[in-house]
C-alpha positions as CSV (number, residue, x, y, z in Angstrom):
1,X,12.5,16.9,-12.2
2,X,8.8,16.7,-11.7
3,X,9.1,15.4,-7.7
4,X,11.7,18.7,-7.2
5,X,8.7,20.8,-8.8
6,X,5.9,19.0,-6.4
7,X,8.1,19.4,-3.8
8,X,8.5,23.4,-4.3
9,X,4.7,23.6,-4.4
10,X,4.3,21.6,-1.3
11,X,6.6,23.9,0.1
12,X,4.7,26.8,-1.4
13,X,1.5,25.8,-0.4
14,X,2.3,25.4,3.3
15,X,4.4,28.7,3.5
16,X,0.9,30.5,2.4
17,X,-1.5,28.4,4.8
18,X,1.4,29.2,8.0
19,X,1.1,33.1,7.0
20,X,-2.6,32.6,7.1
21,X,-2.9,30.2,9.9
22,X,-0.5,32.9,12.0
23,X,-2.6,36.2,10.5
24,X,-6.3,34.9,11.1
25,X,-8.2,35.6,13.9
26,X,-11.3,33.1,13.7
27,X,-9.3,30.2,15.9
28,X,-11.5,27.7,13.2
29,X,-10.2,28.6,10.2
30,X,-6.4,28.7,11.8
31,X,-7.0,25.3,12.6
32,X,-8.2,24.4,9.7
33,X,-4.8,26.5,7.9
34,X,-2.8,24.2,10.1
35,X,-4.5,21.1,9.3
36,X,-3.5,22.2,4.9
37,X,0.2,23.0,6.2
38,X,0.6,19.7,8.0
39,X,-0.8,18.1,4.8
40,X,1.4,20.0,2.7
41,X,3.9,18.7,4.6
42,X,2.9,15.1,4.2
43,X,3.1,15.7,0.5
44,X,6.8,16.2,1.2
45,X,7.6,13.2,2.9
46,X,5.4,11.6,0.5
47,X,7.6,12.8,-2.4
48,X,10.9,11.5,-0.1
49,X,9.8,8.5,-0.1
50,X,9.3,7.9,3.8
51,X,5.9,6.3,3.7
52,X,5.8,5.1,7.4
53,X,6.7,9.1,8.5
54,X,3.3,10.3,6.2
55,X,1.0,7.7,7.8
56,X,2.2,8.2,11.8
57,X,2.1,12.2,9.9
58,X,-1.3,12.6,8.7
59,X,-2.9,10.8,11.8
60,X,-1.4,12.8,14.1
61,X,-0.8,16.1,12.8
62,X,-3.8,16.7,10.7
63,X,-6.3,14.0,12.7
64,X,-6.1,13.6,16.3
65,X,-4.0,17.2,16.9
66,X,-7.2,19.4,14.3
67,X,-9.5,17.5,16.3
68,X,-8.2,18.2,19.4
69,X,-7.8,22.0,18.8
70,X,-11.3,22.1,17.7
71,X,-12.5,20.6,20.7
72,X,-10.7,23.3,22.7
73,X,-11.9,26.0,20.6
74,X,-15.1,24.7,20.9
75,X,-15.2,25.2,24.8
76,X,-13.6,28.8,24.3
77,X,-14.1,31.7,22.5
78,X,-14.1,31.2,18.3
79,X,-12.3,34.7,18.0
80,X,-9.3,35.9,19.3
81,X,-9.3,39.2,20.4
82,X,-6.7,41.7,19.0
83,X,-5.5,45.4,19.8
């Protein structure tokens, strides 16, 4: 009962850092938003027991992929520009 709960909050929690992810315009802290989801999402796999998934998981999607963006951002502009 108590992985079902875990598992509604990591569902929870990344459903909140997508919105904000998607809603903020400072390309940093949308990074950063994705890097929590993708983590929120480890926590799931975590929780179904698929520990090589969560380790090929973390490194990718929150390491090499956050860094990555940030290097992009880094030779753009920080701010995206709305209407």
């Amino acid at each position: 009962m108590l992985a079902i709960s875990m598992m509604a909050f990591a569902f929870t929690l990344a459903a909140i850092f997508t919105h904000l992810a998607i809603k903020n315009r400072d390309l940093v802290k949308a990074t950063i938003f994705s890097a929590g989801q993708s983590t929120a999402f480890a926590l799931i796999f975590f929780l179904l027991m698929a520990p090589d998934i969560v380790l090929a998981y973390v490194a990718v999607a929150v390491g090499i992929y956050t860094v990555l963006l940030l290097y992009v951002i880094s030779k753009t502009e920080r701010y995206e520009e709305g209407e």
